[in-house]
N, C-alpha and C positions, 0 to 999 in steps of 0.2 A: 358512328364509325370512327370518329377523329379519336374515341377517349377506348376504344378498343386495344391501341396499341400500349398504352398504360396500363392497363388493366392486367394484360397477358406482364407486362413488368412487372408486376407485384413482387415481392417479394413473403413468403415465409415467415408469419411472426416466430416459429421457432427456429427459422435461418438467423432475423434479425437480433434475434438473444443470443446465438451462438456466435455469430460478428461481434456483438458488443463485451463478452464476455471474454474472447480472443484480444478484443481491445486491453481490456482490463489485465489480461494475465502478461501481454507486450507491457505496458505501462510499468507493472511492477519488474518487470527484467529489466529496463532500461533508466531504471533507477541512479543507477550510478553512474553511468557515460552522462546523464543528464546533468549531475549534480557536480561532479568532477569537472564538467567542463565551465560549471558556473563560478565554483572555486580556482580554476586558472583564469576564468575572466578577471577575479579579483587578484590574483597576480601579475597579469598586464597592465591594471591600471594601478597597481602599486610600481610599479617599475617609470611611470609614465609622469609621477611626481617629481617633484624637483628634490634636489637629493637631501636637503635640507630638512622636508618631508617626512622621505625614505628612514632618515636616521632616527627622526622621531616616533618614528610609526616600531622599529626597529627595537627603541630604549623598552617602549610599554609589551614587544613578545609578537606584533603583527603577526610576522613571518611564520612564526611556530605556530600560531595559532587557526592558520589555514593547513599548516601540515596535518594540525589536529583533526582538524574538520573533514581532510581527507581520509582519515584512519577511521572516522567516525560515517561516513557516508559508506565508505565500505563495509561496515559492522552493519550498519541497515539494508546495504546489497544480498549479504549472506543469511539475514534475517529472511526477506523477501522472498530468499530464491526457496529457505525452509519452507516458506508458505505453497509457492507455486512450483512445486518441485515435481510434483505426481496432480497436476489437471487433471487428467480422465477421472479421478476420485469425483470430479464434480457432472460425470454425461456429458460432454461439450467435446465431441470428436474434433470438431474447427481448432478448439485449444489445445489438442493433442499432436493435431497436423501442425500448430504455429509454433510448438516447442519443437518439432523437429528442424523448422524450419529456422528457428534461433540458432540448433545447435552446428545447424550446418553451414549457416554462414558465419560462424565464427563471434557469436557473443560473447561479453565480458566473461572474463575466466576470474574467480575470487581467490586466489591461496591465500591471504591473508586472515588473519584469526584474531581482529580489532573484538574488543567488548564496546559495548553502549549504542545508547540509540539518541540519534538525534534528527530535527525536519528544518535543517537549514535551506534556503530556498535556490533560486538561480535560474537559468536558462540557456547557456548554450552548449557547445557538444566537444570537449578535449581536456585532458587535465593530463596529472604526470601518472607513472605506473606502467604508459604503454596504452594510456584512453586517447590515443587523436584522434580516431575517428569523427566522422561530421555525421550531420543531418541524413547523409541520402544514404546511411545504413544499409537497410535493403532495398531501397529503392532502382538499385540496377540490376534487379533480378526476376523481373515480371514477365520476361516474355517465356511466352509456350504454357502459362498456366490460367487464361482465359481470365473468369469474372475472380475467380482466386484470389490469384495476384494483384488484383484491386485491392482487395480486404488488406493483404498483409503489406502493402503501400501506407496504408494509415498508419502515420507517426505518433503517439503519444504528444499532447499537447501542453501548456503551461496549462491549460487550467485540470489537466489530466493528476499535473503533476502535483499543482497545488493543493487535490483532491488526497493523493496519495502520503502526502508530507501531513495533512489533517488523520489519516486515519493511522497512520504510522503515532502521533500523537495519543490520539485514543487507546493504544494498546498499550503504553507508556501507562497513560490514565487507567486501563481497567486489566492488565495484567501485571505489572511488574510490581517490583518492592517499591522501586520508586514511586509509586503513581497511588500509595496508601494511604497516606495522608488525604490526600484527593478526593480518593473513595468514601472514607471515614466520612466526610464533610458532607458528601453527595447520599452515598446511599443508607446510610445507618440511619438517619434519621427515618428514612420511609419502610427499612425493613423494623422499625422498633415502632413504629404507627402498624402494623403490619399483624405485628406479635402481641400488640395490645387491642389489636380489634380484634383479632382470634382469640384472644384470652380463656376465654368463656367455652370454649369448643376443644373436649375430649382429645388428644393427640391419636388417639386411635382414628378420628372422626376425618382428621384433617387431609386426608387421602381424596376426600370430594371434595377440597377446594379447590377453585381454581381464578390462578391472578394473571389477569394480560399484565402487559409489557408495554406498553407502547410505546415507539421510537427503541428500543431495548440494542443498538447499535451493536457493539462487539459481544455482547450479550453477559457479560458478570451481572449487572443487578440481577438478570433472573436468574443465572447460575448461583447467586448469592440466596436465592428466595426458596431454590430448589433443594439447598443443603443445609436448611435452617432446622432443619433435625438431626446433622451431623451427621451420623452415617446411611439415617436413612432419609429419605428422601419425603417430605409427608406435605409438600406445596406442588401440583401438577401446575405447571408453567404454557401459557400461552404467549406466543409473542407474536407480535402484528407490527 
């Protein structure tokens, strides 16, 4: 009887996907109040040195080089938000309720039109632009909407963020110009082990190949395996 009342608690493994996945598309929107306010942390405590310091810190470009870092965290806000723009593309109606619910209390607004990407780190919540905001974002706005309003309480966490500053890297890595050289290094060799075990096998043939992936992340190597015929397509890709 005692473990009855648990039971009836349970929750929805596809409730629990669509919380976490809400999680996931919050974290990438609060990308920038996050990081912005880790970069005016390092403004505070450049101010807090002795001035002596300050001048020195001043001769080597300090100062500029947090401005930079803010034009740069912004250019990966507007990146993000290209990503998580249209949720519902993904079935997660929760993450379609939590973008309304960003835009109605008033989330970071981008006008800026920075280039580059960068995963500098940090942890708390104000910077310059008009980001003071704190911590308790939406946390003052849970009443009248029951277990809901729980969900959309969960703040994004450091290791949320940390998570995100890593795959912000990765696309760096497996989509950009810059991230070639990288690629070259990582996957040429396995797609040219690839092209020399199939050697021997007809191009006509090669339409019943098929290569897992594993671990296959932002997925280029298998995008890389899949157009190893250039316009057509003659690797059927499995990724796990």
């Amino acid at each position: 009887m005692g473990n009855q009342p648990r039971h009836h608690e349970a929750e929805d493994p596809e409730d629990l996907e669509a919380q976490h996945f809400a999680h996931v598309i919050r974290t990438f929107r609060e990308y920038e109040t996050y990081h912005l306010s880790a970069n005016n942390r390092r403004r505070k405590d450049f101010h807090r040195l002795p001035r002596k310091n300050q001048e020195l810190l001043e001769q080597i470009g300090w100062k500029q080089r947090l401005e930079d870092i803010d034009e740069k965290i912004a250019a990966n806000q507007a990146f993000l938000d290209l990503i998580v723009d249209h949720p519902d593309i993904f079935s997660h109606e929760d993450a379609d309720d939590d973008e309304h619910e960003h835009e109605s209390h008033g989330g970071p607004q981008h006008s800026h039109g920075h280039g580059g990407h960068s995963g500098h780190g940090g942890h708390s919540h104000s910077g310059r632009g008009g980001h003071s905001h704190s911590h308790g974002g939406h946390d003052d706005h849970g009443h009248g909407h029951g277990g809901r309003s729980k969900k959309k309480k969960d703040k994004p966490t450091d290791f949320d963020m940390d998570k995100l500053r890593s795959t912000l890297k990765q696309f760096v890595r497996d989509w950009s110009e810059q991230g070639k050289p990288e690629r070259d290094m990582c996957y040429k060799p396995m797609i040219d082990a690839l092209l020399e075990h199939f050697s021997d096998i007809p191009q006509e043939e090669r339409l019943n190949i098929r290569v897992l992936v594993p671990g296959a992340g932002l997925a280029r190597l298998a995008w890389e395996i899949a157009h190893l015929g250039k316009e057509d397509i003659i690797l059927c890709i499995s990724i796990c």
